[in-house]
C-alpha positions in Angstrom: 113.4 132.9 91.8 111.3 131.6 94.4 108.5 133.8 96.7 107.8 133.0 99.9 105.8 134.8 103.3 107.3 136.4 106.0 104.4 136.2 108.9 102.0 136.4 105.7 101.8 140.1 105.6 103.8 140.2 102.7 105.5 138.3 100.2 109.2 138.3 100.0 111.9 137.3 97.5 114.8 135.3 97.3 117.0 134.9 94.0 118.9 131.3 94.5 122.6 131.6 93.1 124.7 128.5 92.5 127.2 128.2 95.1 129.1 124.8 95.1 127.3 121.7 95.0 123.9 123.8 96.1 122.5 127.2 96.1 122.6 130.2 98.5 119.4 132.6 98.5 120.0 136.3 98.0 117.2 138.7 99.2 115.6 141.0 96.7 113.0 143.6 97.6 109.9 142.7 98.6 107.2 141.4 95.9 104.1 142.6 97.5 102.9 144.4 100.8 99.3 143.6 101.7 99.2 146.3 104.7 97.0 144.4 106.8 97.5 142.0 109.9 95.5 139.7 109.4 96.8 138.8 105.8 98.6 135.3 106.1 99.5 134.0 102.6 100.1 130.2 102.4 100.5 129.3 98.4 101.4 130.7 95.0 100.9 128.6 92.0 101.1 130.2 88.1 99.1 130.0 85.4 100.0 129.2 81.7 100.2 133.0 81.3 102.5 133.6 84.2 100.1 135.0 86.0 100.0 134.0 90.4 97.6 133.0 92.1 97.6 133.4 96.3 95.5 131.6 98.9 95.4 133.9 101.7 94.2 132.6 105.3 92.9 136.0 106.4 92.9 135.7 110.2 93.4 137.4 113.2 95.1 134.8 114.8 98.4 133.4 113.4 97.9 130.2 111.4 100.0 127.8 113.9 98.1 128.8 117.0 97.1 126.1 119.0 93.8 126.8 119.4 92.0 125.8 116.3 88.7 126.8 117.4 89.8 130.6 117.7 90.2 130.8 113.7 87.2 131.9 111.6 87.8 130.0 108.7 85.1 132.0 106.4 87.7 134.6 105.8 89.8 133.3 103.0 90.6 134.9 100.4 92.4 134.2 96.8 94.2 137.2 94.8 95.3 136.8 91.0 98.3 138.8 90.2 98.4 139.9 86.4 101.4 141.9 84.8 99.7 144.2 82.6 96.4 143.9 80.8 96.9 140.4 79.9 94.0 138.1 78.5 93.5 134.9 80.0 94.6 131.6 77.6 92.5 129.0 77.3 95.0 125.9 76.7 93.7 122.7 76.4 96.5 119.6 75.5 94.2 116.9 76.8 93.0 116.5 72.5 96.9 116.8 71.5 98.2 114.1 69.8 101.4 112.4 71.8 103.8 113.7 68.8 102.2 117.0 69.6 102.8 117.0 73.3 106.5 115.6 72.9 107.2 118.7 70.9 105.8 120.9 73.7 108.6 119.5 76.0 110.5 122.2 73.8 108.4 125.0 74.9 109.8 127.6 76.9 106.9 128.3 79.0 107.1 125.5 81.5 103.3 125.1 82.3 103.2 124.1 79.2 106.1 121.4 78.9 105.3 120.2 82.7 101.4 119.3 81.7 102.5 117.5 78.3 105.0 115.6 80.3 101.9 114.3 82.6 99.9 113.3 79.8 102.1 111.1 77.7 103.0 109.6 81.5 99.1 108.9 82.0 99.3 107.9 78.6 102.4 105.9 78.4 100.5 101.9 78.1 99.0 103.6 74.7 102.0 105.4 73.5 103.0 104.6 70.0 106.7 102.8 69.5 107.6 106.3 67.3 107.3 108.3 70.6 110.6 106.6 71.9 112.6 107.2 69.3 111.8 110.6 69.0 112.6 111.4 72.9 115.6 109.8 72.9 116.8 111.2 69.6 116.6 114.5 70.7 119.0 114.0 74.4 122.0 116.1 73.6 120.9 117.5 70.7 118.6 120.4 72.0 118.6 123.0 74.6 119.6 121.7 78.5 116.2 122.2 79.7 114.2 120.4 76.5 117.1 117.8 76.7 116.2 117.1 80.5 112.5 117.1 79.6 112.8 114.1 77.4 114.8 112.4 79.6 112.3 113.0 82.5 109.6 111.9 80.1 111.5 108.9 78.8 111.6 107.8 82.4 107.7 108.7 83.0 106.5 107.1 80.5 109.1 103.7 81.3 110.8 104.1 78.4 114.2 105.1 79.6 116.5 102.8 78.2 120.3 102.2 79.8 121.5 103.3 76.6 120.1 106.8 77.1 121.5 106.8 80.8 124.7 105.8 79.1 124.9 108.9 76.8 124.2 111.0 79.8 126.7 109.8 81.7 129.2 110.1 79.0 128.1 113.8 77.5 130.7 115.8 78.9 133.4 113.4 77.1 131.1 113.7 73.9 131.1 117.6 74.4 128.2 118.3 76.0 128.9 119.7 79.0 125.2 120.0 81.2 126.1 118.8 84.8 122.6 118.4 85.6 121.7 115.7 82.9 124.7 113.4 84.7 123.3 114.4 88.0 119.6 113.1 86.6 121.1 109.9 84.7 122.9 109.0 88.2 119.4 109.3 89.8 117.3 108.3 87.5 119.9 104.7 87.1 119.0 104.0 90.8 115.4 104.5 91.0 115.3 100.8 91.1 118.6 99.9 93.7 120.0 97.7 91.0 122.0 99.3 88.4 124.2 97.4 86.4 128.0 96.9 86.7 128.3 99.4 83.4 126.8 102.0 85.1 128.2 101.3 88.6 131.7 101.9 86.4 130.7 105.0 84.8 129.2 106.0 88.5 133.0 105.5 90.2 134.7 107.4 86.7 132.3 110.4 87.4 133.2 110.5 91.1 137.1 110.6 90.3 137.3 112.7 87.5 133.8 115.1 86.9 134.6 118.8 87.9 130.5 119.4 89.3 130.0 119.0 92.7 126.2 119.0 91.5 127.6 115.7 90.2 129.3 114.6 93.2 126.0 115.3 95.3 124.2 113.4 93.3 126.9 110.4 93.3 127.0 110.5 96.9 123.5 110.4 97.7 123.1 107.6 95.1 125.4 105.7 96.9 122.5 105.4 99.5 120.6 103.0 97.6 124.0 100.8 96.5 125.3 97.9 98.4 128.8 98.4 100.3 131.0 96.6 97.7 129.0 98.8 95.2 129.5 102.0 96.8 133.6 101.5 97.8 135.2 102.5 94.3 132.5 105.7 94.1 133.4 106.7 98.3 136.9 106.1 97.2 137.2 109.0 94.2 134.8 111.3 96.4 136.6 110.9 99.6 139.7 112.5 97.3 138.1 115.7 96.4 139.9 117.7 98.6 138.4 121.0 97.2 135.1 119.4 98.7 136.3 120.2 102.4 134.2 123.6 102.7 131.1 123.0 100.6 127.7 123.1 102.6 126.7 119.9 101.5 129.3 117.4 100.7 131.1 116.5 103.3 128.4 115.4 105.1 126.9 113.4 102.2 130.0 111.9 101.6 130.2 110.5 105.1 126.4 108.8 104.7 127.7 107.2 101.9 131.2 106.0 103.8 129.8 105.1 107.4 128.4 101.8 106.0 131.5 101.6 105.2 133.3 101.6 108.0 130.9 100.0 109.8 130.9 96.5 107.7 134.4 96.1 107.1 136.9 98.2 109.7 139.8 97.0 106.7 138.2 98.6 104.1 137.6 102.0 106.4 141.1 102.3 107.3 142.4 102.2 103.7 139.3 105.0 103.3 141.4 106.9 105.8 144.7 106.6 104.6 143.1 108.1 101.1 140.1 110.8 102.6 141.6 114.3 102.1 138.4 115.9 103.4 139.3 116.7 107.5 136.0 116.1 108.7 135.9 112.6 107.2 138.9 111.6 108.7 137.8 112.7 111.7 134.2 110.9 111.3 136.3 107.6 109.6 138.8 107.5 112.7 135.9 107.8 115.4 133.7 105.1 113.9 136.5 102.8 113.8 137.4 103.2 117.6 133.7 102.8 118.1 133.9 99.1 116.7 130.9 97.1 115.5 128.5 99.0 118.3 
């Protein structure tokens, strides 16, 4: 669900549905409708009660005018939207012990997981050795979003260990089947350029045979930070995914990841050619080798 403004006077709402390796938004009726011209929303942020908070510009003139000096800037205003007659919560996880906040990455209110995951990151030179065991014990064997929470907090608190990545990677052979914890262990692995010749193997398995194109997104766009005789047997599987050839995002992805390519070794491009069943890649492949080394 995400809310947005349309010209501020009200706020609108599109419901994102998984289409391919991305989402497409689907309008649903308006949220709210302030009535008033002037009303320019900017910001919603929640509280731990899933109540919103709205910063509202308040001005005559539209907020990218120009002229800076026509806005009257001690016009804004701040609404709180409540659902019913709900009492605030005072929550305070700043005195929670790090066991304490690592079993909050299970809440379901996400306010809640999101600010225990920043602690034991501001925390993480202090963290006790248990805290590490316990994260990584739980991967795969909890809910998606709690399992993706301890891996995020594994890697925030630089305790994320290859073999955690390697599990990831691996799940859907081991049964777990949660496309975005291989699309996270594929990022997360090349946060620092250099992951190692394990992972670049497991990287060129996902790419031939993983059914996500969440996955394959993630592989190709990984293959940004890889080396060109890193990135060939990844480009390779991806370039064969035929089924790829109409998706809003791939295609073009793939070819950032093959254009280096191309470009370093002409050989190597033409034998990506032979094997791309994608048309607009061949067509990208064949141009950039008639444009040579220019």
């Amino acid at each position: 669900l995400f809310m947005g403004n349309i010209h501020g006077q009200r706020l609108n709402v599109d419901v994102p549905e998984r289409k391919g390796s991305g989402y497409v938004g689907k309008h649903a009726p308006d949220f709210l409708n302030f009535n008033d011209k002037w009303s320019q929303t900017l910001d919603q942020r929640y509280d731990p009660d899933g109540n919103v908070f709205i910063i509202d510009w308040y001005d005559k003139q539209q907020c990218h005018t120009g002229n800076a000096a026509a806005h009257d800037r001690s016009n804004g205003r701040i609404y709180k939207i409540v659902y019913g007659d709900k009492k605030a919560t005072q929550v305070d996880l700043a005195k929670a012990t790090d066991r304490a906040l690592a079993e909050k990455l299970a809440d379901r209110n996400q306010f809640t997981a999101r600010h225990a995951r920043i602690l034991l990151q501001e925390r993480a030179s202090k963290a006790p050795l248990g805290l590490k065991e316990y994260l990584s014990g739980r991967i795969g064997q909890v809910e998606a979003v709690e399992t993706l929470n301890c891996l995020w907090t594994l890697h925030a608190i630089g305790a994320l260990d290859e073999s955690e990545l390697v599990f990831c990677l691996s799940s859907r052979g081991l049964g777990l089947d949660i496309p975005e914890l291989r699309a996270w262990a594929i990022q997360l692995s090349c946060e620092d350029k250099h992951p190692s010749g394990n992972l670049l193997g497991l990287f060129a398995h996902l790419a031939k045979d993983d059914p996500s194109p969440l996955v394959r997104l993630y592989l190709a766009s990984a293959c940004q930070r890889l080396t060109v005789a890193e990135r060939l047997p990844i480009v390779e599987a991806l370039l064969a995914h035929a089924e790829d050839a109409t998706d809003h995002n791939l295609p073009l992805m793939y070819w950032y990841a093959t254009e280096p390519i191309v470009a370093a070794d002409p050989a190597k491009g033409a034998l990506l050619l032979a094997k791309a069943k994608i048309p607009l890649l061949r067509e990208y492949i064949t141009r950039r080798l008639a444009a040579g080394t220019k």
